[in-house]
N, C-alpha and C positions, 0 to 999 in steps of 0.2 A: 504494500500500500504506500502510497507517495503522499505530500501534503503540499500544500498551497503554494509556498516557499520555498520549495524544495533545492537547497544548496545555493540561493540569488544569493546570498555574501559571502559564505563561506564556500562554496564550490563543492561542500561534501554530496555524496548522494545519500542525502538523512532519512529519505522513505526505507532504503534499505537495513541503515542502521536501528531505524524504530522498530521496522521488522522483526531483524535481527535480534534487538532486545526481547520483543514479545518474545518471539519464539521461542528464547529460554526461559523464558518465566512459563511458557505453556507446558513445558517438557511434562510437568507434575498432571495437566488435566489428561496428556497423552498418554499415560500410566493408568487414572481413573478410568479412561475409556476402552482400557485395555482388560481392567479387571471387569468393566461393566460387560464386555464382550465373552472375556469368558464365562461368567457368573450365569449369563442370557443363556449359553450353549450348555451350560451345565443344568437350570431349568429345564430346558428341550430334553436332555439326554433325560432327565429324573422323571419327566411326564412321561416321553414314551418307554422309559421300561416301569413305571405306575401301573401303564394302561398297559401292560405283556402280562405284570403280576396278579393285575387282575384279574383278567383273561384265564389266567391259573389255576386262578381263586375258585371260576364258577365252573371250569373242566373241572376241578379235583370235588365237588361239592356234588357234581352232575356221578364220579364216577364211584364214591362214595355211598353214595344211594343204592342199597339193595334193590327198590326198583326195577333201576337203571340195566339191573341185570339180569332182570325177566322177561329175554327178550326171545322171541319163538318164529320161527317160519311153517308155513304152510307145503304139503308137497302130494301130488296126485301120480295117481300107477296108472293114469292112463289121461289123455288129453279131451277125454269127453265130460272133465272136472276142473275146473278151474278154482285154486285154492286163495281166499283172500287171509289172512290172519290181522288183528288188532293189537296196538302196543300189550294189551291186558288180556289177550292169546295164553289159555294153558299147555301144556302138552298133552299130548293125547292122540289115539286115532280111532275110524272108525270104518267098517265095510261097508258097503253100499251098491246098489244098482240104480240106472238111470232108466224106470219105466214109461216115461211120457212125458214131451215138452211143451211149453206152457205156448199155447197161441190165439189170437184173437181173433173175432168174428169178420169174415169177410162175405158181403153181401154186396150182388149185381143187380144191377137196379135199370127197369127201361124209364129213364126221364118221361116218357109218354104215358108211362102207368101210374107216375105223380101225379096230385091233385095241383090248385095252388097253392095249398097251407098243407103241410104234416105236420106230424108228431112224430118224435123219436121217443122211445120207453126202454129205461136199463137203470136195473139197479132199482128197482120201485119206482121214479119218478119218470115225470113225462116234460118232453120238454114242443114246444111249436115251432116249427119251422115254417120262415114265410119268405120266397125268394122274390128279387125281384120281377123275375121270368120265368118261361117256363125253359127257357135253354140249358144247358147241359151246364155250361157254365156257372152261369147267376145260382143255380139246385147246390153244386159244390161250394160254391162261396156261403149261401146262407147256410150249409150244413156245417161249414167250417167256422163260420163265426160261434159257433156253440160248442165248438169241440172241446173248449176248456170245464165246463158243464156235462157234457155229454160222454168225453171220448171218444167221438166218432169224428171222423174225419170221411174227407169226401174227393174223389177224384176224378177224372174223367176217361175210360179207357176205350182205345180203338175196338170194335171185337170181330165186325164184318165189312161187308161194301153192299150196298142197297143196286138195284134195277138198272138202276141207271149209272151204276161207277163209283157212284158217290158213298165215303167212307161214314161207317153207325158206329153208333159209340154208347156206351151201356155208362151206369154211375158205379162205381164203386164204393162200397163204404166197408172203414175198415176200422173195427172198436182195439178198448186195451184188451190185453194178457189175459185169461183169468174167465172161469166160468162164471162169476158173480158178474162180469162185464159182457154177458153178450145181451142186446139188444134188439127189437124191433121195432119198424116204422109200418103208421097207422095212418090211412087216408084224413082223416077227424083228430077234433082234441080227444072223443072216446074211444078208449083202448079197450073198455070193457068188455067187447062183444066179440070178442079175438080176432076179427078181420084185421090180417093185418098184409101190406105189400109185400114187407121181408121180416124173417123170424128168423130165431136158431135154428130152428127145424129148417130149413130150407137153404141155409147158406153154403157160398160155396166153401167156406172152411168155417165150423163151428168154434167154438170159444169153449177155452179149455185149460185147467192147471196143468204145470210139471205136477211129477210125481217119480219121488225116489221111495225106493227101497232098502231102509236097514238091516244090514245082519240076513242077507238076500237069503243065506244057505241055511238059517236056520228055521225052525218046524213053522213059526210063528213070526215071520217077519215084520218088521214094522214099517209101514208107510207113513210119507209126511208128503204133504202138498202144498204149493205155491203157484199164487197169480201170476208172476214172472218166473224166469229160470233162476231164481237167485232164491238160496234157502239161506236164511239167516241164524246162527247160532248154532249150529250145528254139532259143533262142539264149542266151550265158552272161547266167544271172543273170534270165532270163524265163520265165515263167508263159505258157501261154494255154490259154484253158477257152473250150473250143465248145460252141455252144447249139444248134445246127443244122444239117442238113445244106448243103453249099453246092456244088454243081457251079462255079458262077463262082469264078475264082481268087480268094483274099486274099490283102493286103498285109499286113504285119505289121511294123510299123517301130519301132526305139531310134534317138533321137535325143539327143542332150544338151539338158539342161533351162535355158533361156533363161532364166526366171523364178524358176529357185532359184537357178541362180547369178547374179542380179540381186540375188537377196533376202540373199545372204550379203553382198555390198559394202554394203547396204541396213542388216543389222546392226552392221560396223564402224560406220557414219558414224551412226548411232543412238544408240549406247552412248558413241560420243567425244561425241558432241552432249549427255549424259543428266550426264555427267561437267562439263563445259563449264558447263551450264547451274546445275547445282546449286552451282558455284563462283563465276559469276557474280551468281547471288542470296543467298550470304553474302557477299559481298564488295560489295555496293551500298550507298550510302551513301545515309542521308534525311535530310531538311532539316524541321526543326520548328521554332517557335515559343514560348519559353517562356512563364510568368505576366509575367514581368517587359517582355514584349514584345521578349526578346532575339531574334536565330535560332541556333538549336542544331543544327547540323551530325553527326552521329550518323554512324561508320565500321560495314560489318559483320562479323561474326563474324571472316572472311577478309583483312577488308581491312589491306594491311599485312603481311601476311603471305609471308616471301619464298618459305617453303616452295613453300607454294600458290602463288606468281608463279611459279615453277621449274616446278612441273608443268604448271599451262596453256601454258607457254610452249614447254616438251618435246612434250607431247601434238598441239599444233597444227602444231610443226616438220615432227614427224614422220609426219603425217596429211598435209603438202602439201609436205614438203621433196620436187626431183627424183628421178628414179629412174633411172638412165644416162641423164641428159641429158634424160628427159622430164617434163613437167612430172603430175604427178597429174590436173591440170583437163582434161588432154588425155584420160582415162576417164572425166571427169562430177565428180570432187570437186574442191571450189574452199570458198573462207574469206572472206567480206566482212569489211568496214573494221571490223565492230565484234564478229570472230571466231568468225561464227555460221557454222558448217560445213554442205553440206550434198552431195547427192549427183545431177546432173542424171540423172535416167532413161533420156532418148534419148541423150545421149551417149554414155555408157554403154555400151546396146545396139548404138549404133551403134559403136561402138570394140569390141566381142564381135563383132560379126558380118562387119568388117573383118580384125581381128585377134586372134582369140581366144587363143592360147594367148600372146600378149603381154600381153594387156589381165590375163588371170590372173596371169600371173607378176607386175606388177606391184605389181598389188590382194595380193597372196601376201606380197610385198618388204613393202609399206606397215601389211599387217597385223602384218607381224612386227616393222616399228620401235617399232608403238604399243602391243603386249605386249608389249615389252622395258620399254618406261616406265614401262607398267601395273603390269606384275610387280614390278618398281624399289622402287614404291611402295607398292604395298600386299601386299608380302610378309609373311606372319603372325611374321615370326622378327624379322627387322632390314631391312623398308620405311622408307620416309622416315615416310607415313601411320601406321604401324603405332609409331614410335616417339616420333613427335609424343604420340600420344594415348597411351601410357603415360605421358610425362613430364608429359602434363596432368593426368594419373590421381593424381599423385604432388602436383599442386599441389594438385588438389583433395581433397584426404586431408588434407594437411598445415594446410588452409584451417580444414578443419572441426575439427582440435585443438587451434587457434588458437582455433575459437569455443567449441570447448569449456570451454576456460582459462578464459577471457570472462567466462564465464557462472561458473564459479568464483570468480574475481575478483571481482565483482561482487555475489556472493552476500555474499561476506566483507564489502564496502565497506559494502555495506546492515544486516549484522551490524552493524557499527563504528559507525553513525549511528546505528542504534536504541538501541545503548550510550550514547553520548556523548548525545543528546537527553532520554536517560531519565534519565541522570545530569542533565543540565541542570534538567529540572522537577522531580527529587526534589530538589536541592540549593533550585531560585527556593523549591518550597513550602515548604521549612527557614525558609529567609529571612522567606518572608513569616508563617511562622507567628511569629518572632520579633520582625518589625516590630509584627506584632499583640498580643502581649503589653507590648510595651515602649509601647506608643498606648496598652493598656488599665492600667498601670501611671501612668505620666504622668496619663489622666486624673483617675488615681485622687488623687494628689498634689493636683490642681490643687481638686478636691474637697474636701479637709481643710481648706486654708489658708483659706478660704470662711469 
C-alpha cells in the first residue's frame, strides 16, 4: 500500500516500508490463522468420524437384537408354488397339492340382447347400469365406470364377420377371482324373477376359488380355499401363490436364513473396520523434506490424541475381548498385529451350523459391548466425540476474534505510519525548502561583495 506523499522529500519508497513494518507486526495474526485453520480441519475430521461412530452405534444395536436374528427364507420342491416368507416367518414346512386355480367369471355378451338400462348383481347387491348408447362401446365404458363397485369390467371383443364383411363383436365381461364374485346381468332393476342375460351358469368360464390340499397322502387330507391364488399364512408369517395345478405333492419349507444372519456379523465387523480405518488415517504421520533439505516429520489430525487412543482401544477390546471363556476368533473375528479387524466367513458358518444359537448369542454379547462404546461416544448430548468437537467449536470461534482484532490492530498501526511518515516529509520538505532559501540568500551575499 502506498500513501499520498509517498517519498516527495525524502525520496524513500515509504508505502513499502509501512508495508514492511505491518507485515511484521502481522506475523502473530498469520500464526492465529494458522491454528484457526487447523482447529477448522480438526472439527471436520471429529464430525465425520462422530457420524462413522455413530453409524456403529445403530449397526451394533441392530445386531444385538435377538430379533434381528430371526430371520427365515421360504423354499418350494416345485415351481407351481411360489414361497413368500415375512420378517416374523417361523421355520417350519409343510406338504401340499395344488387342486384348483382361482379364476373369474367370464361372460359374452351380444350388445343387441342389452336393454338401455341393466343391472349387474354379485355378491348380494345390484348395481344399474345406464350407457350412453346402445354401441358396443359406450355398454363397456358404462360397465366400466362401476367396476370399482362391481368388479366387473367390460370389453369389446372381435368374435365373427357378418353378411356383408363387416366385423361382430360380442361384450365381454370379466368379474374378480373367487366364487363369492361371480355375477349376473339383468334386463331391469328386478333380479328377483331370475331372468337374467348372463349368469354363472352360462359363462364362458365360471368363477371359482384355488384350492390346495394339505398332507395330500394322508387318509384325511385337509383343504383350504382362496379367492385369488394366494393363500395367506400358511405357515406363521408365509405366503404361497400357486400357479398351477399339481397332482404331485409339494414341499414347502422355512428354514433360517444362513446368509443374513452371516451378513449381520458381516455388518458389525464392517462399521468397526469403517471406524478403525478412518482413525487410522488421521492419525498417520508423513515424512517430508523441506527447502532447507531438513526432514519434516508431520503428526495427523489424531495423532496424539488420547481421546481417540481410548476409543480404538475400547472399540477393539471389545470386538475380541472373551465371551464366557471363549475367544470371539472361535466365530471367525480375529484382529492382526496392526489392528485391522476382520471376519473369516467359513468359520463362521461353520460355528452356525455346529452351534447356532451359541454362535448368536455371542455375536449378540459382542455386539452389544461395541454399542455400549459406540453410544459412549458419540452421544448427541455429553459423548466423548460429541464434546471434543464442541470444545473445538469454541477454539475455533475464539481463533477467529483473535483474527479479527488483528486485523483491527493493524489497521490502526498502518493509520499511525501513514501519520508519522507524512509528518516526516511535510516537516524534510519545510526543511529543505529552508535550506533552499538560506543557499539562495548566501548566494546572494556572496554576489554583492564581488
Amino acid at each position: 500500500m502506498t500513501i499520498g506523499i509517498d517519498g516527495m522529500a525524502s525520496g524513500l519508497d515509504t508505502g513499502a516500508i509501512i508495508d514492511g513494518l505491518v507485515k511484521i507486526q502481522a506475523n502473530q495474526q498469520v500464526l492465529l490463522k494458522q491454528k484457526s485453520t487447523a482447529a477448522s480441519s480438526l472439527v471436520t475430521a471429529l464430525q465425520g468420524l462422530n457420524s462413522r461412530v455413530s453409524s456403529l452405534a445403530t449397526a451394533a444395536k441392530k445386531v444385538a437384537d435377538a430379533d434381528s436374528w430371526a430371520v427365515t427364507k421360504g423354499s418350494s420342491s416345485s415351481d407351481a408354488v411360489t414361497v413368500s416368507s415375512s420378517p416374523d416367518a417361523k421355520p417350519g414346512s409343510v406338504e401340499l397339492s395344488v387342486t384348483r386355480l382361482a379364476s373369474g367369471q367370464v361372460s359374452l355378451l351380444k350388445p343387441a340382447d342389452l336393454p338401455s338400462s341393466f343391472t349387474i348383481a354379485v355378491g348380494g347387491e345390484s348395481h344399474e347400469v345406464v350407457p350412453s348408447s346402445t354401441h358396443a362401446d359406450d355398454i363397456a365404458a358404462a360397465v366400466n365406470e362401476l367396476t370399482a363397485k362391481t368388479g366387473v369390467s367390460a370389453t369389446r371383443v372381435r368374435t365373427g364377420t357378418d353378411a356383408d364383411g363387416n366385423a361382430t363383436y360380442h361384450l365381454q365381461l370379466t368379474g374378480r377371482t373367487g366364487e363369492a364374485n361371480a355375477f349376473s346381468v339383468h334386463p331391469g332393476t328386478d333380479t328377483s324373477d331370475g331372468t337374467a342375460v348372463a349368469s354363472a351358469t352360462n359363462a364362458v368360464v365360471k368363477a371359482q376359488d384355488a384350492a390346495i390340499k394339505l398332507w395330500p397322502s394322508a387318509a384325511e387330507p385337509l383343504e383350504l380355499t382362496s379367492a385369488t391364488n394366494t393363500f395367506d399364512g400358511v405357515i406363521d408369517g408365509v405366503n404361497l401363490t400357486v400357479s398351477k395345478v399339481s397332482a404331485d405333492p409339494v414341499t414347502v419349507t422355512v428354514t433360517s436364513d444362513a446368509e443374513a444372519q452371516r451378513k449381520l456379523a458381516e455388518e458389525l465387523v464392517s462399521n468397526v473396520t469403517v471406524v478403525l480405518s478412518e482413525i487410522a488415517s488421521r492419525s498417520r504421520t508423513t515424512t517430508e523434506t523441506n527447502s532447507a533439505g531438513n526432514t519434516v516429520v508431520t503428526g495427523g489430525l489424531f495423532s496424539g490424541d488420547s481421546a481417540i487412543r481410548f476409543l480404538t482401544s475400547d472399540v477393539q477390546s471389545t470386538l475380541t475381548n472373551p465371551v464366557g471363556g471363549k475367544s470371539p476368533s472361535d466365530i471367525g473375528i480375529s484382529m492382526d498385529r496392526y489392528g485391522k479387524v476382520s471376519l473369516d466367513k467359513a468359520t463362521f458358518d461353520k460355528a452356525m451350523s455346529e452351534d447356532a444359537e451359541g454362535t448368536m448369542a455371542m455375536m449378540q454379547t459382542v455386539a452389544a459391548r461395541v454399542g455400549e462404546v459406540a453410544a459412549r461416544a458419540s452421544n448427541a448430548k455429553d459423548g466423548t466425540l460429541t464434546t471434543k468437537i464442541t470444545s473445538q467449536e469454541s477454539v475455533v470461534k475464539d481463533l477467529g476474534s483473535q483474527v479479527t482484532k488483528w486485523d483491527e490492530r493493524l489497521a490502526a498501526r498502518r493509520a499511525q505510519l501513514v501519520a508519522q511518515f507524512s509528518s516526516m516529509e511535510v516537516r524534510l520538505s519545510q526543511l529543505q525548502s529552508t535550506q533552499s532559501w538560506l543557499s539562495n540568500q548566501m548566494a546572494g551575499l556572496s554576489a554583492s561583495r564581488q
